[in-house]
Each structure stands twice: as C-alpha cells, then as structure tokens.
N, C-alpha and C positions, 0 to 999 in steps of 0.2 A: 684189216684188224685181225689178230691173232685172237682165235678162241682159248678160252682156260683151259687148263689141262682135266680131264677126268678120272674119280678115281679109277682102279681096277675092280677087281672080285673083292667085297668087303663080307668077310665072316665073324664070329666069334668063338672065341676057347676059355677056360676056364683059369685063372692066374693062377698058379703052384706056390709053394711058402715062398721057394727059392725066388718067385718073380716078384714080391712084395716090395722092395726098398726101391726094385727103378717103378714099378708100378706107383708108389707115393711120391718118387721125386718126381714123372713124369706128370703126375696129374698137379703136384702144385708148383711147376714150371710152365704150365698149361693156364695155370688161373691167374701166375702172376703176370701175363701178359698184361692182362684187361686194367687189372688193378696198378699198374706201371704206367699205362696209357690215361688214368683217371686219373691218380693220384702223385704219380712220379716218381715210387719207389715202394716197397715192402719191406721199409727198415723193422720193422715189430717182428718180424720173422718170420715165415711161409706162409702162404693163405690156400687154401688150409691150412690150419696148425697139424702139428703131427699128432696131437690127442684128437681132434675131432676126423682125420682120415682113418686113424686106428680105431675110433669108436663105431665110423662105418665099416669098416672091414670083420669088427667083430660080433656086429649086431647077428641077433638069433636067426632072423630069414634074410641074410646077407648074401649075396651069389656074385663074386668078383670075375668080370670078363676081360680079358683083352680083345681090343679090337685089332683086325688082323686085314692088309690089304696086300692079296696075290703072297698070304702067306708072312708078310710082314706085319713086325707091332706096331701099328700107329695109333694109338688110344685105347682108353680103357672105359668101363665103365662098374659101377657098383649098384644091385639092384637090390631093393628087399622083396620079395615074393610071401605073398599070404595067401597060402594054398585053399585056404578055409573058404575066406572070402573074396580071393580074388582082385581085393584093392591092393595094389603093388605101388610101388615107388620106386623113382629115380633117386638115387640117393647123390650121386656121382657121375659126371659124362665130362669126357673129354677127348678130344682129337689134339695129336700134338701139337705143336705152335708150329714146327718148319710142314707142317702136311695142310694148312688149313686153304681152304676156296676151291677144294675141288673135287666137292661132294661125297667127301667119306662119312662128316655126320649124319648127312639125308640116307647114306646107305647103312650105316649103323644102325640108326634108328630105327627101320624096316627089319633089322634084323633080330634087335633085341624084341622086337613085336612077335615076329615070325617065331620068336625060342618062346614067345608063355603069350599062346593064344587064346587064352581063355581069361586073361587077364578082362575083368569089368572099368575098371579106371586106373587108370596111371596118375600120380601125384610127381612133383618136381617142385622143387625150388630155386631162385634165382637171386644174385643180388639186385638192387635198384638201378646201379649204373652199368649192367651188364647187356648193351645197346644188342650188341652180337647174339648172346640166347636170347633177349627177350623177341627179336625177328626169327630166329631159329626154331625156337618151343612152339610159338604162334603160328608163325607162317607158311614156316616149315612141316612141320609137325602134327599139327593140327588139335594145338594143345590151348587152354581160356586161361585167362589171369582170372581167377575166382577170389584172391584175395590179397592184400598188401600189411606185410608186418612191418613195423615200424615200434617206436621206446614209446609213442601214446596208446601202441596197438598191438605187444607182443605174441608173439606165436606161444600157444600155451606148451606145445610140444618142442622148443627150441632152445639154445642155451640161454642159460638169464645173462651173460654180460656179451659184448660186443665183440666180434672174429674179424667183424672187417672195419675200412676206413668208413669217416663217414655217420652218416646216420645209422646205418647197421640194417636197412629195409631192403626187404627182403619180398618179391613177389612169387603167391605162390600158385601153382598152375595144374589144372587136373586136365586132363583128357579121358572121357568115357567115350564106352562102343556099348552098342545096343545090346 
C-alpha cells in the first residue's frame, strides 16, 4: 500500500492588498467544496459571501496570513488577535481543495500557534455539516465544542439572517492553554 504523500516546510506570510481577490476566491473555492458535497451546489452565490470575507479581512484586530508550503501558497488563514486579553480567534482557515490530506492544516495550525504564543484561548467556528473541521478542530487540534448555534439558539455575536444551506448551526469551538 502506498503511504500519502506529506506536506513539505509549511510557513506563514502576511497577504498584501495585491493578494486579496485570489486570497477571497481561494478561500471560498475552499468552502465550496464541503457545501457541494452536502448540499449539491452553491447556487445562492459564494459561501462565504463576499461581505462577510470582506467584513473579516477588515475587522480592527484582523491579521491576513497566507499559508505557504516550501514557499508555495496553499491556504490562508484570517486571525483576530487581542493583544490586551489574549483571547484571539480563528476567524478564517483554509487549505486549498487540490492540497488537502497531506498534512498542511496539522502544520499550519502549529504555526499560527508558534506566530501568537501567548495567545490564552483561541475561539473558531464551524458549520454543523462541516464532518472534515469538526474532526480537524477536535482531533486534530485540540480544540472543544463548547457550544452549538442554531435559529432556537442564536449566536449573539453572529449575523441575524442565514449564510449557509440548511439550518444555518453553527458549532463553536474554543481551545485554551494554561
């Protein structure tokens, strides 16, 4: 049996104006996979929308990375950083769709850890049918489902109408370090 291939050296850099539009089309060609394979298409148009990628990219403690393997861009990610308090958030992660199963998330994730170590909790969120992060964040990661949004259980910090197919639930996941 043939072993999967591994990645290379995964690093990160910081996205430039100029790298914004593939940086948005790769991240929601990245999301429409999952949502293609649940649902069977994203006729409603990107998932992400392009206001709610542009609302993370403009947020006030927003830091846009590309992920980068032996120098290549294979994914990106969007972080907020609150330097005060130290509780940060994933806002955004994604590995392309032709790179995935061969460990560039597991090495991304070490990395965006290793860029803000003094980080006390990391927050994420995910959707409900999202089988792939919710093994990913958990298992991988070493991240809790600490809570589940749904239309009987809204996130009070979330948009009030629906982005995705579906019920619109949304699991939300923290990871702390001592």
């Amino acid at each position: 049996m043939k072993a999967a291939p591994t990645a290379g050296h995964v690093t990160l850099d910081r996205v430039t104006e100029a790298d914004l539009p593939r940086f948005r089309r790769d991240l929601q060609d990245a999301f429409a996979v999952a949502v293609t394979e649940t649902f069977g298409s994203v006729d409603d148009g990107p998932i992400p929308s392009d206001d709610d990628v542009a609302a993370s990219l403009a947020a006030p403690n927003a830091v846009v990375h590309r992920i980068l393997e032996d120098g290549r861009w294979v994914g990106g990610a969007v972080v907020s950083i609150d330097t005060e308090t130290q509780g940060n958030a994933l806002d955004f992660f994604f590995v392309r769709a032709d790179q995935l199963g061969r460990g560039i998330g597991r090495k991304a994730w070490a990395a965006i850890e290793a860029a803000y170590p003094d980080t006390q909790v990391w927050i994420t969120h995910t959707p409900y049918f999202e089988k792939r992060n919710i093994h990913f964040y958990v298992n991988v990661c070493g991240f809790h489902i600490v809570e589940y949004h749904h239309a009987g259980h809204p996130d009070p910090h979330g948009p009030p109408e629906p982005h995705l197919p579906g019920d619109d639930g949304m699991f939300r996941f923290e990871k702390r370090f001592p």
